[in-house]
TIVO-989894 format. One line per 10 residues: number of its first residue (from 0); their letters; for each residue x, y, z of C-alpha. Coordinates in nm, 3 decimals. Layout:
<sites>
NUM = a = X/Y/Z ~ ...
</sites>
This chain:
<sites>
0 = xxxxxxxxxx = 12.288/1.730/12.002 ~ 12.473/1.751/12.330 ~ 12.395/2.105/12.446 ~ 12.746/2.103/12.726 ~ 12.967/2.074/12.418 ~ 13.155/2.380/12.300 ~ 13.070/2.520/11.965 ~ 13.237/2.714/11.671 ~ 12.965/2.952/11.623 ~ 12.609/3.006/11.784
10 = xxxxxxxxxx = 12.390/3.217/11.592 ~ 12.076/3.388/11.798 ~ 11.770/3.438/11.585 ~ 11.639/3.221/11.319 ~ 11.517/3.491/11.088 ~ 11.617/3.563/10.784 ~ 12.007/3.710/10.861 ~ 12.051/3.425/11.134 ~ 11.933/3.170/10.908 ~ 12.206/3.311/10.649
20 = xxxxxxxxxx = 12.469/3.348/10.917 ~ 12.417/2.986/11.038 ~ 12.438/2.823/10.657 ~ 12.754/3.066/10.605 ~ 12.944/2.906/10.872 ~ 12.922/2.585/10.805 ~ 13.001/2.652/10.426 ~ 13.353/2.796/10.541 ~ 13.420/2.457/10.751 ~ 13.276/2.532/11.095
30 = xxxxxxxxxx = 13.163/2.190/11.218 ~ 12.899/2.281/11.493 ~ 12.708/2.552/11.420 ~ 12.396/2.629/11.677 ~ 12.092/2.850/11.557 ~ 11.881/2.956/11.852 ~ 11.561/3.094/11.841 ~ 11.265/3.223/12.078 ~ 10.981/3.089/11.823 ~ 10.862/2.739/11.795
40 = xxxxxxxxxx = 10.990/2.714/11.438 ~ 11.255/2.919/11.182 ~ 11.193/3.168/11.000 ~ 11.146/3.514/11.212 ~ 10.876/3.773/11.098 ~ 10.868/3.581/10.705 ~ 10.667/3.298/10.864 ~ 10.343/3.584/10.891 ~ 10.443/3.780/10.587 ~ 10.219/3.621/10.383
50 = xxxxxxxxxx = 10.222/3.862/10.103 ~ 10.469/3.823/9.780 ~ 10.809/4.062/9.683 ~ 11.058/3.818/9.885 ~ 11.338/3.663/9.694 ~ 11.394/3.920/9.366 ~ 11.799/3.958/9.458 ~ 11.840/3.606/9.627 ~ 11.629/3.375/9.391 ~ 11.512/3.607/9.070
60 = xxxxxxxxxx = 11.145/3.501/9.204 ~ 10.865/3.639/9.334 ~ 10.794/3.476/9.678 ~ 10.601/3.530/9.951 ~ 10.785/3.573/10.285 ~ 10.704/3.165/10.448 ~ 10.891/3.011/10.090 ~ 11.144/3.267/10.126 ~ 11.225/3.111/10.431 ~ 11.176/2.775/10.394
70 = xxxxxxxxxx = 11.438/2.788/10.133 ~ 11.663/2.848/10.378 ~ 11.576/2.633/10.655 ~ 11.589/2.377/10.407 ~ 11.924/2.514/10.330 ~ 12.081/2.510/10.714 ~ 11.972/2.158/10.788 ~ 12.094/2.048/10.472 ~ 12.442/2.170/10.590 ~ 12.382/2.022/10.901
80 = xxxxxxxxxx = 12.332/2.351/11.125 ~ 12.208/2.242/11.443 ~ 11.850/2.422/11.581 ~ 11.775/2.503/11.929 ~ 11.405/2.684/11.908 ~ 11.152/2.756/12.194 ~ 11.437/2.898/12.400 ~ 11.492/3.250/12.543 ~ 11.850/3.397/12.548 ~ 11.918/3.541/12.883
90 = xxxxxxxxxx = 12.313/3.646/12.808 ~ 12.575/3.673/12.570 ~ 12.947/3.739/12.759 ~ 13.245/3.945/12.580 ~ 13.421/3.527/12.603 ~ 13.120/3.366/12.401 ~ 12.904/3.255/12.660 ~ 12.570/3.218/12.613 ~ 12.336/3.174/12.894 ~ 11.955/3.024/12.771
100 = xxxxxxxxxx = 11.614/2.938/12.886 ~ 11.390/2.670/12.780 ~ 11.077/2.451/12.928 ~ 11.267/2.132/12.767 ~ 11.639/2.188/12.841 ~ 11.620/2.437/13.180 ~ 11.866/2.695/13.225 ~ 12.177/2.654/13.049 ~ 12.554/2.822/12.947 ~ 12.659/2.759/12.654
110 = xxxxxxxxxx = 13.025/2.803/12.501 ~ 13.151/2.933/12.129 ~ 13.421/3.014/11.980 ~ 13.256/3.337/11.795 ~ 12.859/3.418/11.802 ~ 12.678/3.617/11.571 ~ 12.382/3.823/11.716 ~ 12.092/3.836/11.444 ~ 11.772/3.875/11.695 ~ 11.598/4.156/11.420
120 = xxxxxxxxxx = 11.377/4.460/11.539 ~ 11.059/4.542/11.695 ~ 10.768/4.795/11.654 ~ 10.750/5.127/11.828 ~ 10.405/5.134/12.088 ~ 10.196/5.379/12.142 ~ 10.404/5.469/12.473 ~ 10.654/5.548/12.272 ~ 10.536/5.800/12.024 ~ 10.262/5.905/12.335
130 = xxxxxxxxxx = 9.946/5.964/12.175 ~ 9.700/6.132/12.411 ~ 9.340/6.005/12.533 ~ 9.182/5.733/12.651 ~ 9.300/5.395/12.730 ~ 9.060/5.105/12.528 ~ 9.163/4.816/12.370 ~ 9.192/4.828/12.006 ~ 9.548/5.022/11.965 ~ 9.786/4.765/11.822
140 = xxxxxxxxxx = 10.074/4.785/11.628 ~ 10.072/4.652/11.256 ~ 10.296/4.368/11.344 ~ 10.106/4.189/11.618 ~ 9.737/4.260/11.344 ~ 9.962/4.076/11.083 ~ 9.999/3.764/11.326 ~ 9.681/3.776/11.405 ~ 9.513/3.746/11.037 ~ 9.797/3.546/10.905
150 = xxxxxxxxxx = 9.900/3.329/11.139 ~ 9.584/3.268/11.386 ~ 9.322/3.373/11.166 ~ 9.162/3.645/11.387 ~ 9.055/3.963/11.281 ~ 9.154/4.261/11.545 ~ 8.824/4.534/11.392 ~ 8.622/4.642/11.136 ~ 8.687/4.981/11.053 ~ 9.051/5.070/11.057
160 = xxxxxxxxxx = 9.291/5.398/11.100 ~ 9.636/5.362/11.068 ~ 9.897/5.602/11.175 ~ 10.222/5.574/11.018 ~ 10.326/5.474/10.586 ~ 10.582/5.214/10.745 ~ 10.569/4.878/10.478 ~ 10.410/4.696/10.759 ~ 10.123/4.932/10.788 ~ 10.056/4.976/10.458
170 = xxxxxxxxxx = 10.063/4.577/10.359 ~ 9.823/4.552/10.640 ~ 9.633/4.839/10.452 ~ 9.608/4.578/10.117 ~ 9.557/4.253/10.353 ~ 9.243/4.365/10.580 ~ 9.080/4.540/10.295 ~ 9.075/4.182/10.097 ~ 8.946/4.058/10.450 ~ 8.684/4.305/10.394
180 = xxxxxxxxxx = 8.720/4.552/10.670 ~ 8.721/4.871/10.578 ~ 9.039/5.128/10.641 ~ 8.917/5.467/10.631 ~ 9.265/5.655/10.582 ~ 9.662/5.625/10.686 ~ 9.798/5.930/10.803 ~ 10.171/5.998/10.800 ~ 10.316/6.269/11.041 ~ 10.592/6.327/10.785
190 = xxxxxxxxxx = 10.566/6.540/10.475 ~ 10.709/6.166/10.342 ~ 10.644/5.822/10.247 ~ 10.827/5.633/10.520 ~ 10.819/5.308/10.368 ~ 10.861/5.113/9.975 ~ 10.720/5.354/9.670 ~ 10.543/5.061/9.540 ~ 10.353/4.958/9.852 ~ 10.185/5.248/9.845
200 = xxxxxxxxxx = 10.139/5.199/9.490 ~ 9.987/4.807/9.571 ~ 9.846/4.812/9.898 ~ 9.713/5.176/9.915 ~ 9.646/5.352/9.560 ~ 9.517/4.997/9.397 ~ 9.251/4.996/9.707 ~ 9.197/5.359/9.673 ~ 9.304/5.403/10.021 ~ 9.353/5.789/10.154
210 = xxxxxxxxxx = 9.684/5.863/10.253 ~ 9.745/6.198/10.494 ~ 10.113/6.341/10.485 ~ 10.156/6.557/10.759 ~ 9.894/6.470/10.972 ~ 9.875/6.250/11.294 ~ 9.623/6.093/11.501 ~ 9.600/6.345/11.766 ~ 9.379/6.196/12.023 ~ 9.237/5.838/12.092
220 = xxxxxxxxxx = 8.870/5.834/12.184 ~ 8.666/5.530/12.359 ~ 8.620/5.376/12.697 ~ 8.682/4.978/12.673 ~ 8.733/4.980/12.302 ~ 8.828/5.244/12.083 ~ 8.531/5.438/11.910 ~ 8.694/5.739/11.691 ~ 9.085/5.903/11.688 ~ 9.091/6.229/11.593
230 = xxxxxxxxxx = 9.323/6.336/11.300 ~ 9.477/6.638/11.345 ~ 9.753/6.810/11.028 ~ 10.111/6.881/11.150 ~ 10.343/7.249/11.145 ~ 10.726/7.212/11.034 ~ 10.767/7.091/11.366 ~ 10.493/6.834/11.395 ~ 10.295/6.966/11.616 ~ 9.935/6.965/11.590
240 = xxxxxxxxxx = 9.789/7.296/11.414 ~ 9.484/7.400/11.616 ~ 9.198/7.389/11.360 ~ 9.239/7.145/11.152 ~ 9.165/6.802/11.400 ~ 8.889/6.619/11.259 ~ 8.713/6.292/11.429 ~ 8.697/5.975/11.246 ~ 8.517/5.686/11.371 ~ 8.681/5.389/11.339
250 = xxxxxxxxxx = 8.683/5.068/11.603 ~ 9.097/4.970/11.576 ~ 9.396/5.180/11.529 ~ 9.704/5.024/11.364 ~ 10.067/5.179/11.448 ~ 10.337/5.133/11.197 ~ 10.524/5.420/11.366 ~ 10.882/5.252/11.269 ~ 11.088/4.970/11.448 ~ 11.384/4.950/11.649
260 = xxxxxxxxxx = 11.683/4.729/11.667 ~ 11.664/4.402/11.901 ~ 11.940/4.479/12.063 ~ 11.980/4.459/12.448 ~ 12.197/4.143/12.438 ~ 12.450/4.397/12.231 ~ 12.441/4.627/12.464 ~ 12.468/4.410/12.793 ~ 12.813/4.257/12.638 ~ 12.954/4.585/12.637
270 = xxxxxxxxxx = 12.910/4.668/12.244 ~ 12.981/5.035/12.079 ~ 12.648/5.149/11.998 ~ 12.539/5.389/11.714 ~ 12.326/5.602/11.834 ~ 12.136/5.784/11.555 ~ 12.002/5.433/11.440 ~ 12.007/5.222/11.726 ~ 12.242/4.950/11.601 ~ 12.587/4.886/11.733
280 = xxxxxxxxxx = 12.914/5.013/11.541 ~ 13.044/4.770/11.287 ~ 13.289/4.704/11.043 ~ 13.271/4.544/10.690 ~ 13.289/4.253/10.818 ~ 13.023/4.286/11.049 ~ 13.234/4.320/11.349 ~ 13.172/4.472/11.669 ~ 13.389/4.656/11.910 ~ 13.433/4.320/12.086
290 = xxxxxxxxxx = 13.620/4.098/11.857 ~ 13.424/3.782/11.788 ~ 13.094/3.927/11.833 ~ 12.938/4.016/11.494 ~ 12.637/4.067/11.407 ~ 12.394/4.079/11.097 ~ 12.015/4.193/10.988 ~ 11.808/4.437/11.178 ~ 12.011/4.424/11.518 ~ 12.246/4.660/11.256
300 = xxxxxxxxxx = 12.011/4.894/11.108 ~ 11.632/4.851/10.964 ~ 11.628/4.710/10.628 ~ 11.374/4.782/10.353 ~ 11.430/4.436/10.183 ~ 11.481/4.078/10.304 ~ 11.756/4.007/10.037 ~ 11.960/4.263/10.194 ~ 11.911/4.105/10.525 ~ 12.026/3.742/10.406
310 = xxxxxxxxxx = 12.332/3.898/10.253 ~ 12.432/4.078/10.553 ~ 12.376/3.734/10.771 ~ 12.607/3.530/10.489 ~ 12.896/3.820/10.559 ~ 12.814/3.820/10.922 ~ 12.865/3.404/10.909 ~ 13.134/3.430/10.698 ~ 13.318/3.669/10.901 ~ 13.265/3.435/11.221
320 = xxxxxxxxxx = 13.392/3.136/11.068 ~ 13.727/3.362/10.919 ~ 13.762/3.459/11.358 ~ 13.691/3.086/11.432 ~ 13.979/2.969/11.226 ~ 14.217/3.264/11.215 ~ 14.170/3.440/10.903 ~ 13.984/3.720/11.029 ~ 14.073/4.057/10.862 ~ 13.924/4.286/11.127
330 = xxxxxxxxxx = 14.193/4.336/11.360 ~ 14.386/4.522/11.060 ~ 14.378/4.907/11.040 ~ 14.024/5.065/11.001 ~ 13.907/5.346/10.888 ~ 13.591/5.558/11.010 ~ 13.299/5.636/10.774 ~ 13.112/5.901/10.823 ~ 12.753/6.052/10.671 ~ 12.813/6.434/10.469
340 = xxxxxxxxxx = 12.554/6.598/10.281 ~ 12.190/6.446/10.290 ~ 12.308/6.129/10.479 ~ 12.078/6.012/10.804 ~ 12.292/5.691/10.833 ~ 12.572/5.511/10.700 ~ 12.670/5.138/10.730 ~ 12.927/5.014/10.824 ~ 13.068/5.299/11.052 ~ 13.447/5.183/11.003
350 = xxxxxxxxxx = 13.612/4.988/10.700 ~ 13.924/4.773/10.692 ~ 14.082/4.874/10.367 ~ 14.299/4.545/10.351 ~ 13.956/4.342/10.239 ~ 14.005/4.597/9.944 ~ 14.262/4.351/9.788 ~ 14.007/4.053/9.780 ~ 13.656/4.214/9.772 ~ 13.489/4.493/9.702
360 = xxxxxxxxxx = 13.289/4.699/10.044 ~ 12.932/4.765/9.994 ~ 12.811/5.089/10.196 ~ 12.475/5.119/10.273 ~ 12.305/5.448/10.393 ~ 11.965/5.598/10.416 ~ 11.909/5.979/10.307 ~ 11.789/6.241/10.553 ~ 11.512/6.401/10.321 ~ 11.346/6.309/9.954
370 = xxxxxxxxxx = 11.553/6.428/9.667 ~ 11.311/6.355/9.354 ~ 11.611/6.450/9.134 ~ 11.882/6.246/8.971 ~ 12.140/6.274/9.278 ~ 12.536/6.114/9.296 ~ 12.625/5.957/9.602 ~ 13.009/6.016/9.682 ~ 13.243/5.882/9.872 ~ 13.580/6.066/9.937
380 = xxxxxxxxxx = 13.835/6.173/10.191 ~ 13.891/6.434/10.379 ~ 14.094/6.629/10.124 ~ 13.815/6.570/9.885 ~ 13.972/6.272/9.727 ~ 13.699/6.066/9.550 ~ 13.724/5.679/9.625 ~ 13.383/5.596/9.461 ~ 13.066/5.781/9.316 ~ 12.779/5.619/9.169
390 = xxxxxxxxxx = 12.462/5.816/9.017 ~ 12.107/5.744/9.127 ~ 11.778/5.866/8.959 ~ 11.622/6.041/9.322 ~ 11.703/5.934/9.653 ~ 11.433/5.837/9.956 ~ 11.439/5.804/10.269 ~ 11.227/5.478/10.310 ~ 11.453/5.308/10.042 ~ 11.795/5.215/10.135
400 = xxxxxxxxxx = 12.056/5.298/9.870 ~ 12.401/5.152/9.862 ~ 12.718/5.235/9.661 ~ 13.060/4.986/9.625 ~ 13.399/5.108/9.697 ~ 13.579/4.878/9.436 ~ 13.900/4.679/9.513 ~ 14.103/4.933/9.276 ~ 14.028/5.177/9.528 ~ 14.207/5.033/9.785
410 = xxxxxxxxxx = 14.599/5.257/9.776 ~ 14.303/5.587/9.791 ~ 14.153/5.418/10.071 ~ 14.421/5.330/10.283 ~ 14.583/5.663/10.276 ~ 14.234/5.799/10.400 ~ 14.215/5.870/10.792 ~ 13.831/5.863/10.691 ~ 13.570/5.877/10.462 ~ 13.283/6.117/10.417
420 = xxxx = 12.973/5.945/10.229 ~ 12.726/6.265/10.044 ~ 12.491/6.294/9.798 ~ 12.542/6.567/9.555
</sites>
């Protein structure tokens, strides 16, 4: 591969949406197609996700997270989607630049034609969510423990507290139980699951593992490792009530406190940002504000399943090889979306109703409290025109729910100078 050569599309990550994004391209006749990735190998986060529920909307099987993604390496080279791995990504310009780091090829630019941004998320610290005491080691988040046991076979303790009902924090729950350390509880600051239903039905209530709602670890105790937290129950505004902290010994505390989009290469090329979820503003095609740029997976907004990722990086890929050879819709009229009633977040922010004639646009949003009722999401115009509505059985806010505005919507949509997504 000759790295000074200019290509149709780079791709930056090799997870699960950049994998997607990579095969996508070539499929729709883009000849040199460049994955790069930080990691010694494909793959992203799957590679230590050792557990199963990967795969059930791409392959109608039950995998665990390395298979998942081995499928689709196997895929990409198969199509002939050129790697570049063990290389750091310095800069991505507004012209397709991209300036990277390696201990095999030095510092290099390298030229595209379009480049898809698919670099995923990362875990909130303890900085972050600043819980007081002490200092000792032993306060990791969930992620880096799930390396450890899956990937270099270390355990990080022995007796376990977890703070936050993230996915990540409660498969860790289900995985260092089987190791045979002991958790003694997971305590959730919300009055809410934050993460899947039924991985707190599998990885906490199978292992008859406490979980608090509204509590939070209120203090970290210990001098070079951690020794006991103290657990304290929340008010309405999540503050600590004074009475209730209790002390739980416990050698390790696990955060899975909630992650954030990867995305300072967005913002450093000078990409409209949403700020309620961290991503940047997008189209359905997975356009930025910078035509060119798209951008696909967790860089967008947090996902609850991998399937959803992979489909966002094949629209994403698509969408970059439609720029590379001119049939790019996105420059057409668009149309802002916006959350109503009981909506946290909504993606995509804007819509181009022309792809209306060829394709349906899936909108996908998250819901700003539990509604354990049979709910209708809506989507209409300002002078309450309906465009779509689809009826769900409850609504939560740690699983994403979607709703299609069909092609036979598209003379409503067009006339719309936006649309307001509720749930009624």
């Amino acid at each position: 591969m000759n790295l000074t050569e200019l290509f149709d599309v780079i791709v930056i990550g090799a997870g699960p949406a950049g994998l997607a994004a990579g095969i996508a391209a070539r499929e729709q006749g883009c000849d040199r197609v460049l994955i790069i990735d930080r990691d010694i190998e494909a793959g992203g986060i799957l590679q230590q996700c050792v557990h199963s529920g990967f795969g059930l909307e791409t392959f109608k099987e039950d995998l665990p997270g390395p298979s998942y993604a081995q499928r689709f390496i196997d895929q990409a080279k198969a199509a002939g989607v050129n790697f570049l791995l063990d290389t750091m990504v310095l800069n991505v310009t507004r012209d397709f630049q991209v300036t990277v780091s390696g201990a095999r090829i030095g510092l290099k630019v390298l030229n595209a034609k379009a480049v898809v941004l698919a670099m995923g998320c990362r875990e909130r610290s303890r900085a972050q969510i600043r819980v007081p005491g002490t200092r000792p080691a032993g306060v990791y988040t969930a992620g880096t423990a799930q390396r450890w046991v899956n990937i270099d076979g270390l355990m990080p303790g022995k007796r376990f507290v977890i703070l936050g009902s993230g996915d990540i924090g409660m498969i860790m729950a289900r995985r260092l139980t089987l190791e045979g350390a002991e958790v003694a509880r997971v305590v959730e600051i919300m009055p809410y699951l934050s993460g899947l239903s039924r991985n707190l039905v599998q990885c906490l209530q199978d292992y008859d593992i406490p979980l608090f709602l509204n509590h939070t670890v209120s203090r970290i105790y210990g001098n070079r490792r951690v020794e006991a937290v103290e657990v304290s129950a929340v008010d309405g505004q999540r503050n600590p009530l004074p009475g209730t902290a209790e002390r739980i010994e416990c050698d390790t505390l696990l955060l899975s406190v909630g992650l954030i989009p990867e995305n300072e290469l967005t913002r450093k090329a000078g990409v409209k940002m949403d700020q309620r979820i961290g991503g940047p503003v997008v189209d359905n095609t997975y356009s930025t504000s910078v035509p060119g740029l798209f951008v696909a997976g967790n860089v967008v907004h947090v996902y609850d399943l991998v399937d959803y990722v992979s489909q966002a990086g094949t629209k994403a890929g698509r969408s970059a090889a439609d720029f590379v050879h001119g049939r790019w819709l996105g420059l057409q009229k668009t149309i802002p979306v916006q959350g109503g009633a009981e909506v946290r977040s909504v993606v995509p922010q804007l819509i181009c109703p022309e792809s209306l004639k060829t394709e349906e646009i899936v909108l996908q949003l998250r819901v700003s409290s539990p509604l354990e009722r049979s709910v209708e999401i809506v989507v209409q115009a300002p002078d309450d025109t309906i465009i779509a509505k689809r009826r769900l059985p409850y609504a939560r806010p740690g699983e994403m729910v979607s709703i299609s505005i069909p092609s036979d919507a598209y003379n409503l949509a067009a006339k719309a100078e936006r649309l307001i997504v509720s749930l009624v």
